[in-house]
C-alpha positions as CSV (number, residue, x, y, z in Angstrom):
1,X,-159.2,-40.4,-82.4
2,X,-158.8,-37.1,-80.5
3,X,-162.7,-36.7,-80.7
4,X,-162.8,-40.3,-79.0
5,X,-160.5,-39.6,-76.2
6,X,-162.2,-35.9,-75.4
7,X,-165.5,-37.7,-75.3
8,X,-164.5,-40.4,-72.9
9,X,-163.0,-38.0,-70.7
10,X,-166.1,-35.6,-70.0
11,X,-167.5,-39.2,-69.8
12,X,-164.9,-40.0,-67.1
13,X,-165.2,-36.9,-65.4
14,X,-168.7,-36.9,-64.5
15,X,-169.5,-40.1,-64.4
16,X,-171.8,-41.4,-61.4
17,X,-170.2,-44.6,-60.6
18,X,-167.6,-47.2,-61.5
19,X,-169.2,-48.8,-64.2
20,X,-169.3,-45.6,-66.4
21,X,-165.9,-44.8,-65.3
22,X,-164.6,-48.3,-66.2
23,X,-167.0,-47.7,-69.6
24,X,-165.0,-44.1,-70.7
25,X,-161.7,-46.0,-69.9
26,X,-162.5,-48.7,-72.5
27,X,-163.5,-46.3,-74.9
28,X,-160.2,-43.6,-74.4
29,X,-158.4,-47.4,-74.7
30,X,-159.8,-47.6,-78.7
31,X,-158.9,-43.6,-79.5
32,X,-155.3,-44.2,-78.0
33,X,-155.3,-47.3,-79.8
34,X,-156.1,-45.6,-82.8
35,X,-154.1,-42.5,-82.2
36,X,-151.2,-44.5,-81.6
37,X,-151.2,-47.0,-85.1
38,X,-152.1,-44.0,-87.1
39,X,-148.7,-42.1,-85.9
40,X,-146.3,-44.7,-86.1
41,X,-147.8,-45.5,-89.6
42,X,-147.8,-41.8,-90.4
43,X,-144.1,-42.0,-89.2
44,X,-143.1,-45.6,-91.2
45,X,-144.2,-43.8,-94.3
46,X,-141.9,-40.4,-94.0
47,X,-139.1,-42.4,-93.0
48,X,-136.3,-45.0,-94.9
49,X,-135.1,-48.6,-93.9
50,X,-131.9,-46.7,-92.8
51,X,-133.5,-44.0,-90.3
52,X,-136.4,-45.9,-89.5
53,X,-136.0,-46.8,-86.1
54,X,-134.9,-43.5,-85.0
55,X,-137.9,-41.9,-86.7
56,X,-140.7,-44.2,-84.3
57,X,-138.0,-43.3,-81.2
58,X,-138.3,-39.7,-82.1
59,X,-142.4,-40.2,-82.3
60,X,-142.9,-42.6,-79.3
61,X,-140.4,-40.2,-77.6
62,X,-142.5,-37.2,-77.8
63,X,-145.5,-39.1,-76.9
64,X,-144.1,-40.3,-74.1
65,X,-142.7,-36.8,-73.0
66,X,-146.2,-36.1,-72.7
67,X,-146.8,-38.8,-70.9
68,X,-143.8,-37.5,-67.9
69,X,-145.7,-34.7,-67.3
70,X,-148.8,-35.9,-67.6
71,X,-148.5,-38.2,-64.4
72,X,-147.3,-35.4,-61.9
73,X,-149.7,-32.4,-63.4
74,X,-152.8,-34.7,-62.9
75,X,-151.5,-36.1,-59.3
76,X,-151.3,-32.3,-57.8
77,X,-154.2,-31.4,-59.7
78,X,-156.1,-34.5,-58.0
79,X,-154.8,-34.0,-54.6
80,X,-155.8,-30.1,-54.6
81,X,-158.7,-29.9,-56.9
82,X,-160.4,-33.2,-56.5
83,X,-160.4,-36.3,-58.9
84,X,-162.4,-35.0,-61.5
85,X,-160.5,-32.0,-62.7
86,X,-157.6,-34.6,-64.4
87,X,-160.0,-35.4,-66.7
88,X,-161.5,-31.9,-68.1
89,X,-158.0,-31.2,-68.5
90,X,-157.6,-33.9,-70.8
91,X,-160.9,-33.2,-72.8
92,X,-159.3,-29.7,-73.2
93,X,-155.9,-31.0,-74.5
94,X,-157.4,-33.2,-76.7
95,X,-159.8,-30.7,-78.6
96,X,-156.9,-28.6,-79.2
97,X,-154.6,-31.4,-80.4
98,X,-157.3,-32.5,-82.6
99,X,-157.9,-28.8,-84.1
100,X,-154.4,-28.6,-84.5
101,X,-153.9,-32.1,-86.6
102,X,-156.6,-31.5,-88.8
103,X,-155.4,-27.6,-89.4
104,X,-151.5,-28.7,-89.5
105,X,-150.9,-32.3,-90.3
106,X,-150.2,-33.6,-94.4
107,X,-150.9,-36.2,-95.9
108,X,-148.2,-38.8,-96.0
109,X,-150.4,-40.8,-99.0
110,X,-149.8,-38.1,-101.4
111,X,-146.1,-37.7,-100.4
112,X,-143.1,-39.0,-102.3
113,X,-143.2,-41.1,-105.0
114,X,-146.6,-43.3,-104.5
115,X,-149.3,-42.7,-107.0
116,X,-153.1,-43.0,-106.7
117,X,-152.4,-46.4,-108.8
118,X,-149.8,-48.0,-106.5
119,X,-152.3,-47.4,-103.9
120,X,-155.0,-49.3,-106.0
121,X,-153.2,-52.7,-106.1
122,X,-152.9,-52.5,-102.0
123,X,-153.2,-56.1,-101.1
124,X,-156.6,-56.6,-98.9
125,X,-157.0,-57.1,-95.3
126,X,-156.8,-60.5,-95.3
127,X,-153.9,-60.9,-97.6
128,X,-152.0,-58.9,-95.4
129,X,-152.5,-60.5,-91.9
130,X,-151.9,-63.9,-93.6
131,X,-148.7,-62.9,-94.7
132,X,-147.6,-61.3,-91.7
133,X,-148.6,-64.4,-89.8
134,X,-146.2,-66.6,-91.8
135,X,-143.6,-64.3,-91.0
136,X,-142.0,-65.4,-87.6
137,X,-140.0,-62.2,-87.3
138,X,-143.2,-60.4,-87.1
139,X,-144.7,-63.0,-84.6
140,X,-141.6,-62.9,-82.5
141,X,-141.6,-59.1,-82.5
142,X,-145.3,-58.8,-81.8
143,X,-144.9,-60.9,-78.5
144,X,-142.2,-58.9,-77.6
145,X,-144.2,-56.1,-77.9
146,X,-147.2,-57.5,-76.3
147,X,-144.6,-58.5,-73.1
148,X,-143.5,-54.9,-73.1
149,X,-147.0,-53.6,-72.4
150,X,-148.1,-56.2,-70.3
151,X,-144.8,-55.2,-68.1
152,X,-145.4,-51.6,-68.0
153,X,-149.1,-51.7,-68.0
154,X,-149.0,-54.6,-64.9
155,X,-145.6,-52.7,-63.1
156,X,-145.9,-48.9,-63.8
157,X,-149.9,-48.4,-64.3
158,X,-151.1,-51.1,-61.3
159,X,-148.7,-52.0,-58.7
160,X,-146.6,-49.0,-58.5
161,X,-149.3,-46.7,-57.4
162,X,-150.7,-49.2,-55.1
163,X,-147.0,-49.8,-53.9
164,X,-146.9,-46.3,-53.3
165,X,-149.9,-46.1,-51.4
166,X,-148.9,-48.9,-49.1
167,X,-145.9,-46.5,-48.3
168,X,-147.7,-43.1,-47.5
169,X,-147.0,-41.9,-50.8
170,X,-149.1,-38.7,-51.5
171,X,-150.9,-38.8,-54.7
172,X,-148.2,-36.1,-56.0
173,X,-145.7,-38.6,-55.1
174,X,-147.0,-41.3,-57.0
175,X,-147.0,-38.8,-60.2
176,X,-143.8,-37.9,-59.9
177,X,-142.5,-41.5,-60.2
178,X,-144.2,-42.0,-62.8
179,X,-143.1,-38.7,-64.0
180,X,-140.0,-40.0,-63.9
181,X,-140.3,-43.3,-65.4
182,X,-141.7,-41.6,-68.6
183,X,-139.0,-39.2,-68.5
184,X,-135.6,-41.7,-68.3
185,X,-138.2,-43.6,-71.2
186,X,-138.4,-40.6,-73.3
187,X,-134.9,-39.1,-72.9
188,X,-133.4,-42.4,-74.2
189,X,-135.4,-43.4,-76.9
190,X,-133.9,-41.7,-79.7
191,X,-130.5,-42.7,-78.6
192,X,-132.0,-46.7,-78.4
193,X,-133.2,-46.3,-82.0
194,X,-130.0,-45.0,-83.1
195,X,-128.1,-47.9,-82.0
196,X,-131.0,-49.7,-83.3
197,X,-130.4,-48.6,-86.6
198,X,-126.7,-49.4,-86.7
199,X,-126.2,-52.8,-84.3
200,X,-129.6,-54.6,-85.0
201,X,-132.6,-55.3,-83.1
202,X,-131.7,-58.1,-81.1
203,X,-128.6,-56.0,-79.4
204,X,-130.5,-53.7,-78.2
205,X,-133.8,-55.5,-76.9
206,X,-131.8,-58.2,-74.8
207,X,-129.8,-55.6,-72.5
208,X,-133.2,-53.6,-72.2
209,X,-135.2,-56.5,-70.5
210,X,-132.7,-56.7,-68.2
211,X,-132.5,-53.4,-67.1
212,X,-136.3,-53.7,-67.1
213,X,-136.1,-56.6,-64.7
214,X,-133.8,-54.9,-61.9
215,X,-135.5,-52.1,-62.1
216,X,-138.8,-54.0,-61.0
217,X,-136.6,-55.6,-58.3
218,X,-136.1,-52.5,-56.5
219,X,-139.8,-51.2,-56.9
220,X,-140.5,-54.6,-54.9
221,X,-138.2,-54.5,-52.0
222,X,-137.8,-50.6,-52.0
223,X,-137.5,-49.9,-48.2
224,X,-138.3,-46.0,-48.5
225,X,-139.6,-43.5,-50.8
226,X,-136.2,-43.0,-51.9
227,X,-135.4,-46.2,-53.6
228,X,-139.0,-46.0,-55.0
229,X,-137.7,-43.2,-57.4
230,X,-134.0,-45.3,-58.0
231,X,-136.6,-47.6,-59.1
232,X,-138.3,-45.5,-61.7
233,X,-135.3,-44.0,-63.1
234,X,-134.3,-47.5,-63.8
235,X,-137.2,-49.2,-64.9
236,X,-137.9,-46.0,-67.5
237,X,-134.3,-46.2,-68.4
238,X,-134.6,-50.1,-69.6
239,X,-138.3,-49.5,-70.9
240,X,-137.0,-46.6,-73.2
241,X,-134.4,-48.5,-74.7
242,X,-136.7,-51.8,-75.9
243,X,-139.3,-49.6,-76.4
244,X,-139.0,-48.8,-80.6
245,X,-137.7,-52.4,-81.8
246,X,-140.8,-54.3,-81.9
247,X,-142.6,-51.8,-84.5
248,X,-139.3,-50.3,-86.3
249,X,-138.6,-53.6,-87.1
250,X,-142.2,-55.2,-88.5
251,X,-142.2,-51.9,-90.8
252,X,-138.6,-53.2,-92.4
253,X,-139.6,-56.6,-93.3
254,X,-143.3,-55.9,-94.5
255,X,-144.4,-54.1,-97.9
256,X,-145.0,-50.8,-97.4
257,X,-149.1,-51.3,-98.6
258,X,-149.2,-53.4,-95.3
259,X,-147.7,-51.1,-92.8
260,X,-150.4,-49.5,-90.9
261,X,-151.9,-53.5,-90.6
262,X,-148.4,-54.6,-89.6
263,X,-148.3,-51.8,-86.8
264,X,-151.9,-52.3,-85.6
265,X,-151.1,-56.0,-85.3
């Protein structure tokens, strides 16, 4: 997956137009995508029905920590060294992640109590999306996921930086709203999936779109830069806290052969 994303990026980066850029996006999009269902799976399988939920917080936490600085590094490093120069640094982070997965990372399949047999009588491919599909937990959890994206991809990814643009907002300024966005996100995530773990799912998700909500209110009818960063710290706050339901909670109520199918659903 890290091979993917470094690979789209050079892509990216020297690409001559706005079809191959649009191209290398698409591609990063499936090694994310991949990335991303490998780790929480990696992370379903180290962790208990008890602790589960803080485990994916913990995980989707640090990725996401990532993510805060990400926004503000590559916005100065755009504005000063030219649009290009984001992605080479990318490529270079992602060779070195990859290096140091495949030097560092174990093997949760040979962890714990499951033998080569158990992993035998996995049920297949089909087996395990028709069962997940009668489940409506999973459903219902699985559109609540797909919502949450949907919110942050159309909110924090589209109109905020055009927002931001129709304000005078340097590209530096964008960042660091988004910066902070993935920051309030990341700092309570781990605390969401603690509460998670001890008052249910559905206490924690409702208060969380609501947060969500105002927060989009004031990115909409911010007057001044100023609000525009209330804004983020409330929209990243109420994104943080829905954030590890959806997929903490289809690892608890599938069998564990089905996880990684469960998670990519």
């Amino acid at each position: 997956a890290t091979g993917v994303v470094a690979v789209s990026s050079v892509v990216g980066a020297l690409s001559p137009n706005y079809t191959v850029l649009l191209m290398s996006q698409v591609i990063q999009g499936v090694g994310t995508a991949i990335s991303m269902t490998s780790g929480l799976t990696f992370t379903a399988n180290i962790s208990s029905d008890e602790n589960r939920a803080r485990h994916i917080s913990l995980f989707q936490g640090i990725f996401l920590l990532g993510n805060s600085v990400g926004p503000v590094i590559g916005g100065y490093v755009a504005q000063y060294l030219g649009f290009r120069a984001p992605f080479f640094m990318y490529t270079v982070l992602s060779v070195l992640t990859g290096i140091w997965m495949f030097v560092r990372l174990p093997d949760p399949r040979k962890l714990g109590e499951h033998s080569q047999e158990q992993r035998k009588n996995r049920p297949g491919f089909i087996v395990s999306i028709r069962s997940m599909l009668g489940h409506r937990g999973v459903i219902l959890a699985s559109m609540i996921g797909f919502l949450a994206a949907y919110t942050r991809r159309g909110s924090r990814d589209m109109a905020i930086p055009l927002l931001g643009n129709l304000a005078g907002a340097t590209e530096g300024q964008i960042g660091l709203s988004l910066t902070i966005i993935f920051l309030m996100t990341a700092v309570v995530l781990y605390w969401a999936g603690m509460l998670a773990d001890r008052f249910g799912s559905k206490a924690v998700i409702v208060p969380s779109w609501l947060i969500t909500a105002f927060g989009m209110v004031i990115f909409a009818l911010a007057p001044k830069y100023s609000f525009f960063l209330i804004g983020a710290a409330i929209f990243g706050f109420g994104t943080g806290i829905g954030v590890p339901i959806p997929p903490a909670y289809i690892v608890n109520v599938v069998d564990r052969e089905s996880q990684g199918v469960a998670i990519g659903l």
